[in-house]
C-alpha positions in Angstrom: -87.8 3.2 -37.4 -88.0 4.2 -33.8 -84.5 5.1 -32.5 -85.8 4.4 -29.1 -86.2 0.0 -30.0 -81.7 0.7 -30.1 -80.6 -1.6 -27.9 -83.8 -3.3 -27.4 -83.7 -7.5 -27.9 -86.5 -8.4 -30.3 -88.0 -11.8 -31.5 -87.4 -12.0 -35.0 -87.4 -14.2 -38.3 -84.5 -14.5 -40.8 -86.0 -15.1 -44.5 -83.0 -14.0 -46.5 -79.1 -13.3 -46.7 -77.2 -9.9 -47.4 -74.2 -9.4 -49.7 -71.9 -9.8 -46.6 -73.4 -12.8 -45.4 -75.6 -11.7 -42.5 -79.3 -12.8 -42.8 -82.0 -10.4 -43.3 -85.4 -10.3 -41.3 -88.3 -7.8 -41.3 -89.4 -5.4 -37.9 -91.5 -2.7 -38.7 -91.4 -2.9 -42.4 -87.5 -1.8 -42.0 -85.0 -4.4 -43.1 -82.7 -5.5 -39.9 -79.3 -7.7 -41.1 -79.0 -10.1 -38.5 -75.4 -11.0 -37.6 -75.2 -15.1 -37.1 -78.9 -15.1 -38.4 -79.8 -18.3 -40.8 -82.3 -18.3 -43.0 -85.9 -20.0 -41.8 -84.3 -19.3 -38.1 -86.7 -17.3 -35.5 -83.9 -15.8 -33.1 -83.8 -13.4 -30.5 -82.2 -10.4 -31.8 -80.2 -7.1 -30.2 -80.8 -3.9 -31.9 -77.0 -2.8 -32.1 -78.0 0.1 -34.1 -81.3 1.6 -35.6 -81.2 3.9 -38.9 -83.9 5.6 -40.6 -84.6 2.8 -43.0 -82.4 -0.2 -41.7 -81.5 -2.0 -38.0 -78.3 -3.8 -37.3 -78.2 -6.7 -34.9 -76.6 -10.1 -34.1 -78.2 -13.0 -32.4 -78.4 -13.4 -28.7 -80.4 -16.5 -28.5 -81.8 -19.1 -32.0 -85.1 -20.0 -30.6 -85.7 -22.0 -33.9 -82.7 -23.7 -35.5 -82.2 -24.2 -39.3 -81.2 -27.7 -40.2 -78.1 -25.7 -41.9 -76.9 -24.4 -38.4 -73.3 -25.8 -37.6 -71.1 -24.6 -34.5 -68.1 -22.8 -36.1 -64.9 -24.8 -36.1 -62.8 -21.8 -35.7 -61.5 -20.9 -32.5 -61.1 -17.0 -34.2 -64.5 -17.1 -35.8 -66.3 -14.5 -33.4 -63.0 -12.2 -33.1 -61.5 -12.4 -37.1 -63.3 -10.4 -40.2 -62.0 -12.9 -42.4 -65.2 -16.2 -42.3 -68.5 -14.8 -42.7 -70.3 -18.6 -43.8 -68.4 -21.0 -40.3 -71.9 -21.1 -38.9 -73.4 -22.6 -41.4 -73.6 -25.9 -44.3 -71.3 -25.6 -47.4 -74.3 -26.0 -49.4 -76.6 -23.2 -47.7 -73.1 -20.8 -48.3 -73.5 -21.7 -51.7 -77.3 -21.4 -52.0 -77.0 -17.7 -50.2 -74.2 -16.6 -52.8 -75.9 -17.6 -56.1 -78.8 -15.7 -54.4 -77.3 -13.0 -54.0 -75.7 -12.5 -57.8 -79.2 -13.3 -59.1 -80.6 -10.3 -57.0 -77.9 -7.9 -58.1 -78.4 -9.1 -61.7 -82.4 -8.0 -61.0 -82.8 -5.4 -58.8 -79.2 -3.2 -60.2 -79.1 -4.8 -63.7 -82.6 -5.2 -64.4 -81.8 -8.1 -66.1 -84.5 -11.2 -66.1 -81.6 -14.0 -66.3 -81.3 -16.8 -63.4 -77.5 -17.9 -62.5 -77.7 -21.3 -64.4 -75.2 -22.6 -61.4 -72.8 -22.0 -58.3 -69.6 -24.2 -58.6 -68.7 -25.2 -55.8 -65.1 -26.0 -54.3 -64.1 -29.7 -53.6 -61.9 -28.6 -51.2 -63.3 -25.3 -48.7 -60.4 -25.6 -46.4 -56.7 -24.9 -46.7 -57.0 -23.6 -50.4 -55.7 -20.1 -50.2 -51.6 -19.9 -51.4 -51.2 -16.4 -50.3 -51.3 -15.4 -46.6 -50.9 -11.9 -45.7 -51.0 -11.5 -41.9 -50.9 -7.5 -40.5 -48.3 -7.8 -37.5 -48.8 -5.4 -34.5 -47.2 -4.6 -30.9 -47.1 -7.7 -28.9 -45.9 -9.2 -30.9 -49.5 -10.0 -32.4 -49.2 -11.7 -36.2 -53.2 -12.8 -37.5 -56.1 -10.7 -38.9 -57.8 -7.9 -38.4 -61.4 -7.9 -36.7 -64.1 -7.2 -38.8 -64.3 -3.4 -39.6 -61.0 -2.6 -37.7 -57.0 -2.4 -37.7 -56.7 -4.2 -34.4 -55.3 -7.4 -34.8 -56.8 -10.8 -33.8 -53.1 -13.4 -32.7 -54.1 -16.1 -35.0 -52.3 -19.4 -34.8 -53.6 -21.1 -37.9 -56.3 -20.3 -40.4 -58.7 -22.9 -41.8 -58.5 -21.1 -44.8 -54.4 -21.0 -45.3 -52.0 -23.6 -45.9 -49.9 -25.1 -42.9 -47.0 -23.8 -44.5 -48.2 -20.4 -43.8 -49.0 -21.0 -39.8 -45.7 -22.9 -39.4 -43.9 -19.6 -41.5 -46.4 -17.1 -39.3 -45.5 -18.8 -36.1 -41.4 -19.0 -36.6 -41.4 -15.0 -37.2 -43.2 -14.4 -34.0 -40.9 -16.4 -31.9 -37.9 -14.7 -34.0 -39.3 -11.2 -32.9 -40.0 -12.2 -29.3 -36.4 -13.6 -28.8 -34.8 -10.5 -30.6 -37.4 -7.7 -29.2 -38.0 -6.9 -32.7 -40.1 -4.0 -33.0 -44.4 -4.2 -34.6 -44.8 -1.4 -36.8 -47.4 0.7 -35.5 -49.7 2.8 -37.6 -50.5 5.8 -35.5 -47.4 6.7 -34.8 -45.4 5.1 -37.9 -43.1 4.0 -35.7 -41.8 0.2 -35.2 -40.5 -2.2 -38.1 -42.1 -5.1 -39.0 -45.5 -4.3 -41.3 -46.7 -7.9 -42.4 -46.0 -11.6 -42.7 -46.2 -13.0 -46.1 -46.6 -16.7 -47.5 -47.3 -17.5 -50.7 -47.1 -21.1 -51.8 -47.9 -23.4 -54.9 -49.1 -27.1 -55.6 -45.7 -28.6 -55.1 -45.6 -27.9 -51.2 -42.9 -25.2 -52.3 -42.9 -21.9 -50.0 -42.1 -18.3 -50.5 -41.5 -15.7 -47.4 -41.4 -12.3 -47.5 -41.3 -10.3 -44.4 -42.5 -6.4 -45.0 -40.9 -4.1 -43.2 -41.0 -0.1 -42.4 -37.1 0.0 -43.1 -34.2 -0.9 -45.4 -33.3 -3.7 -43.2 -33.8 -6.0 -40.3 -31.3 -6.9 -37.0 -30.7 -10.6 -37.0 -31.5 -11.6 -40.5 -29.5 -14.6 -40.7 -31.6 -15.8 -37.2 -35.0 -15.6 -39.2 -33.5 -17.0 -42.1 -32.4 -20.1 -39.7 -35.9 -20.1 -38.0 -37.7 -19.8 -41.1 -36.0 -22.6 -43.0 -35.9 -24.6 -39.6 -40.1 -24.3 -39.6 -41.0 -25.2 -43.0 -39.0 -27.8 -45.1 -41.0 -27.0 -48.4 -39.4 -23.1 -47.9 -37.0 -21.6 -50.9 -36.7 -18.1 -50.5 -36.9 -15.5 -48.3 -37.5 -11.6 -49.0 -37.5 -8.7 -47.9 -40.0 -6.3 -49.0 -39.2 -2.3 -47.9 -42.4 -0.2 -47.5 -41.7 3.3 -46.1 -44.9 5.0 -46.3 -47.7 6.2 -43.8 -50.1 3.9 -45.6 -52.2 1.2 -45.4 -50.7 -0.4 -48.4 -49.2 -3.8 -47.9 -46.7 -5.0 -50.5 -43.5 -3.1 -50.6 -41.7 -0.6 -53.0 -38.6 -2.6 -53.4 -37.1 -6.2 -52.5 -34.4 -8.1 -51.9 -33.4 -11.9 -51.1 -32.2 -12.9 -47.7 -31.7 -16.4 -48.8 -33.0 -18.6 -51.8 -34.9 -17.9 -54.6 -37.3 -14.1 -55.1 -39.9 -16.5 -57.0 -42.5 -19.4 -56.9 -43.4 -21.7 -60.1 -46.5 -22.7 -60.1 -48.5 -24.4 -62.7 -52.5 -23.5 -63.7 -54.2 -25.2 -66.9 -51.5 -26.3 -67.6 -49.2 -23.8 -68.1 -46.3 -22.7 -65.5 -46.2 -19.6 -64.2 -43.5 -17.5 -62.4 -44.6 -15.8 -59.2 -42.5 -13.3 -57.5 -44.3 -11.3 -54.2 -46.0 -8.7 -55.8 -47.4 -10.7 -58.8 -51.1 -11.1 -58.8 -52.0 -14.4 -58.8 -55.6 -15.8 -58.1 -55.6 -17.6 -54.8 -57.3 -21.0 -54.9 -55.9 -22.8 -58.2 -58.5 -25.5 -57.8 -61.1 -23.0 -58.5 -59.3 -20.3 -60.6 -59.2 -23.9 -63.2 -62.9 -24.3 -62.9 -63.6 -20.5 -63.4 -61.1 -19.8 -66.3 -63.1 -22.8 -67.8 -66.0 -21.9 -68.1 -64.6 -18.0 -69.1 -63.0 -20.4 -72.0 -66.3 -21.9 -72.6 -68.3 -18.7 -72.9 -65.4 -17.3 -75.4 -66.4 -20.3 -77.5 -63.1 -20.2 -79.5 -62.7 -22.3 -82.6 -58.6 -21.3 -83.3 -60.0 -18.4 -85.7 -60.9 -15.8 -83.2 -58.8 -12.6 -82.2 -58.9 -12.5 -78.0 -58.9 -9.0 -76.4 -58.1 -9.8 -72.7 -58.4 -6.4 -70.5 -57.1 -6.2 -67.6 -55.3 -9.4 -68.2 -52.8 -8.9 -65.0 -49.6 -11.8 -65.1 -51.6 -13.0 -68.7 -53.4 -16.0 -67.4 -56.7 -15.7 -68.5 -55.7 -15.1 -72.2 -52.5 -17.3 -72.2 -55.1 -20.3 -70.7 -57.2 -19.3 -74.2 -54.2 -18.8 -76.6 -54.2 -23.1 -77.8 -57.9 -22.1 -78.9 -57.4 -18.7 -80.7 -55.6 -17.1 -83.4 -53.9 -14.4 -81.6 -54.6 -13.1 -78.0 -53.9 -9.4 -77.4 -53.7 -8.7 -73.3 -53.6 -5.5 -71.6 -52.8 -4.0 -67.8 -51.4 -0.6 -66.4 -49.6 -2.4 -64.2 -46.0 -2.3 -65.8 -44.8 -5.6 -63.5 -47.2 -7.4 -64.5 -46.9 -7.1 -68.3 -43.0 -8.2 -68.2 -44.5 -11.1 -65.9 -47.1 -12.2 -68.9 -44.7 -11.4 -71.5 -42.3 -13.7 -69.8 -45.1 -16.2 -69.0 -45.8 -16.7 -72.8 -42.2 -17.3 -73.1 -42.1 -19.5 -70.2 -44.5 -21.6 -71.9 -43.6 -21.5 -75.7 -47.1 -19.2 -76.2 -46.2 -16.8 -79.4 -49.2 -15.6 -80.6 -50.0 -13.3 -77.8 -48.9 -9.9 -77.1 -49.2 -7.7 -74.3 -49.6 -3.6 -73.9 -49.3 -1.4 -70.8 -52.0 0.9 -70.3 -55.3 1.3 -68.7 -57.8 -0.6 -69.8 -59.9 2.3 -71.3 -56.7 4.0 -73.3 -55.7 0.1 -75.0 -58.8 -0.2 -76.1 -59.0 3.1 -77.8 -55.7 2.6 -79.2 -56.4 -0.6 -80.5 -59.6 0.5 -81.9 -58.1 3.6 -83.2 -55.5 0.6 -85.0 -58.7 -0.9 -86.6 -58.1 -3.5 -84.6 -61.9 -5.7 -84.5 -61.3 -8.8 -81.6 -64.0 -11.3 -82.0 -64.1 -11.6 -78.4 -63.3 -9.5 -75.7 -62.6 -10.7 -71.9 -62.3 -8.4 -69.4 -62.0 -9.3 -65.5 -61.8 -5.9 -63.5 -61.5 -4.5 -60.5 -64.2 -4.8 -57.9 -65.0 -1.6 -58.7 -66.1 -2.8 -62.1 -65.6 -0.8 -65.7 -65.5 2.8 -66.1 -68.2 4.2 -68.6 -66.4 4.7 -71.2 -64.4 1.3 -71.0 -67.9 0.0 -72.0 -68.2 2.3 -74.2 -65.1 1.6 -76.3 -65.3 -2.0 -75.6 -69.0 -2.1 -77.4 -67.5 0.2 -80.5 -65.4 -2.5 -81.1 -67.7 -4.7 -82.0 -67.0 -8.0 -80.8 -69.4 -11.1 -81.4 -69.0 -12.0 -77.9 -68.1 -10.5 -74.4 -66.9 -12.8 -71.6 -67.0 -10.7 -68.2 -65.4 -12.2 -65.0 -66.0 -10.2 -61.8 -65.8 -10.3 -58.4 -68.4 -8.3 -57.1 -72.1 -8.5 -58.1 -73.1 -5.4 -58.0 -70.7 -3.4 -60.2 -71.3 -6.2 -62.6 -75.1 -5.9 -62.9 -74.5 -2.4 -63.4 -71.9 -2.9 -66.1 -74.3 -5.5 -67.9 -77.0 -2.9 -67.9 -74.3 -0.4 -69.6 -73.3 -3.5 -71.9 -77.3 -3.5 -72.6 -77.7 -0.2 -74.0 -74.9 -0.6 -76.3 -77.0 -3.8 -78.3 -75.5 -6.3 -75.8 -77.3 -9.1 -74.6 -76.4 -11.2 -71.3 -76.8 -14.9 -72.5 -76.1 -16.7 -69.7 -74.5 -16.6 -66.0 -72.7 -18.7 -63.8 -71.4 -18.1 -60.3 -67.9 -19.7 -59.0 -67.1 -19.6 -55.1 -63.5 -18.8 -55.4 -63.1 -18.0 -51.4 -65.0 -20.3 -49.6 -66.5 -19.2 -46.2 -66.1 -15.5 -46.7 -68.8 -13.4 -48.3 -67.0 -13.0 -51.4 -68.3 -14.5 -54.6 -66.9 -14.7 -58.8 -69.2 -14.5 -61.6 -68.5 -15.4 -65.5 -71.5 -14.0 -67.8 -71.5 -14.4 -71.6 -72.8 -11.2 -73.5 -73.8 -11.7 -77.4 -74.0 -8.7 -79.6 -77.5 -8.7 -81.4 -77.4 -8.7 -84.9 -77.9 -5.7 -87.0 
């Protein structure tokens, strides 16, 4: 491409979406990804940037508007990196996601297999029940804009609960009132790190304020502003991180007032939250997808269930009414007491849990003689190491069930999965996080017979 058509505006056609939701048009036979481009639109486009074999832009004027084109209904939509899809129809986001797993699945898997479905959330708005908000001097308590650490205020999110924006709002007036000081990441300096909200179906509420300290000045006042905002609240925490990082969650904890925990209830089953457990976001769809990860397992009450990276247990513990015997494993220690006390919890005995990384449990237990008939694992978004796949296919399972987060490490996992006499049988995509680029897949992989 010529570097001299950078900042340039150019009249061009969107035919297709990226991974991170921007649409894709043609100039020059070089791809340019259109910021607030929809597919079908003609728009007039300017040329932020201009690489050797790509163009960056966003749209300045839509000469031709798609039929999907809405005006966003967030007043932080242009400022917060958090909504890539507010500009345009529920079902076009959908349409542009399962898209976009099928291409991964061709062009990095090399795998001729359509995504036999997206499902869709009822509910796009309000479903998230965690809400991490960065807090900088000001004080300013929202998100960060897209590819930085400056913070956008934010009020409320479409995306959070109103819990969370009533929580946000009453520590921001308790740091006015008391000059506490924002943490600030150049220097290290200041005190408060984060705001964090994590709620469940009942309306219940968990705080935790993160902090670059041991303690906070006036905690009784923000336990009295706190409680006085949200009715549903029963516990605030406080959560000490210490280091130059950008890590959020904290080292150590302890109660201001109330309870350290959350019940919630998913499938069925109740599980105990505390801050840092992981916990999937939107329990609505977390159901749908650990469905159709059930389905795919096709369990008959005979099968042995090898669940990697099984994190608080809930994929396998969801499975364990249909198998013989679920075996779960995570490297995060935390995490394993919180499964092993979630099969308590809910009267689950035939499933066990091991610390470890996924790769070592698996050799273990093969090294056992230990032959699960199915084998679930739901990793990272940076996918599965080599050898995990490796060890995973020496075991010999009748089935995989792979949940992931990110299309492309999963295509290139199937592909690994392929060369070790796996087959991918079928795929389905789950939108998890409405209105952001982010997208779940579920794929069922049958060994070929020998």
């Amino acid at each position: 491409m010529d570097r001299m058509m950078e900042h340039t505006i150019q009249t061009l056609t969107v035919d297709a979406y990226s991974s991170d939701g921007a649409g894709i048009a043609r100039l020059d036979g070089a791809a340019v990804f259109v910021a607030g481009g929809l597919r079908g639109e003609t728009c007039r486009v300017y040329l932020d940037k201009v690489g050797r074999t790509a163009v960056w832009g966003h749209v300045v004027e839509v000469l031709t508007p798609s039929p999907n084109r809405l005006t966003p209904d967030c007043p932080y939509d242009a400022q917060c990196g958090g909504c890539r899809f507010r500009h345009m129809t529920y079902a076009e986001e959908l349409s542009a996601k399962r898209q976009r797993v099928e291409d991964a699945l061709r062009r990095i898997g090399g795998l001729d297999l359509s995504v036999e479905e997206i499902l869709g959330a009822a509910h796009p708005e309000r479903y998230r029940n965690k809400a991490q908000f960065p807090v900088c001097p000001g004080p300013r308590i929202g998100f960060y804009q897209a590819g930085t650490h400056t913070v956008t205020d934010v009020a409320d999110c479409l995306l959070q609960s109103e819990a969370a924006a009533r929580l946000r709002t009453a520590a921001k007036e308790w740091m006015t009132a008391f000059r506490i000081p924002a943490y600030q990441e150049k220097s290290g300096k200041g005190l408060v790190r984060h705001v964090y909200v994590r709620t469940n179906r009942r309306g219940q509420s968990l705080f935790c304020l993160l902090v670059n300290g041991t303690s906070v000045p006036h905690e009784e006042e923000l336990v009295q502003a706190l409680r006085s905002a949200e009715p549903g609240l029963i516990g605030v925490v406080l959560g000490v991180n210490e280091t130059r990082s950008n890590v959020i969650l904290g080292d150590s904890y302890r109660t201001l007032w109330g309870n350290d925990f959350l019940d919630d209830t998913l499938c069925g089953l109740t599980f105990r939250l505390s801050v840092p457990s992981f916990y999937q976001v939107n329990p609505e769809q977390t159901e749908i997808l650990y469905g159709k990860a059930a389905e795919f397992a096709a369990l008959t009450g005979t099968e042995t269930v090898l669940d990697l990276y099984c994190g608080i247990g809930t994929i396998g513990l969801t499975m364990a009414g249909k198998a013989r015997s679920i075996i779960g494993a995570e490297v995060v220690p935390e995490a394993i007491r919180d499964a092993q006390a979630n099969a308590q919890r809910n009267g689950i005995t035939n499933a066990r849990f091991l610390c470890g990384d996924a790769g070592e449990a698996a050799r273990r237990l093969a090294q056992e003689g230990l032959r699960p008939d199915v084998v679930c694992v739901d990793p990272p978004r940076k996918g599965l190491r080599e050898d995990v796949v490796e060890t995973v296919a020496s075991m010999a399972p009748q089935r995989i069930v792979y949940v992931s987060c990110d299309p492309a490490t999963l295509a290139r996992d199937l592909a690994r999965f392929a060369q070790c006499g796996y087959s991918t049988q079928k795929a389905v995509a789950v939108d998890m996080f409405p209105r952001t680029a982010h997208v779940e897949t579920v794929c069922q992989l049958i060994r070929a017979s020998r």
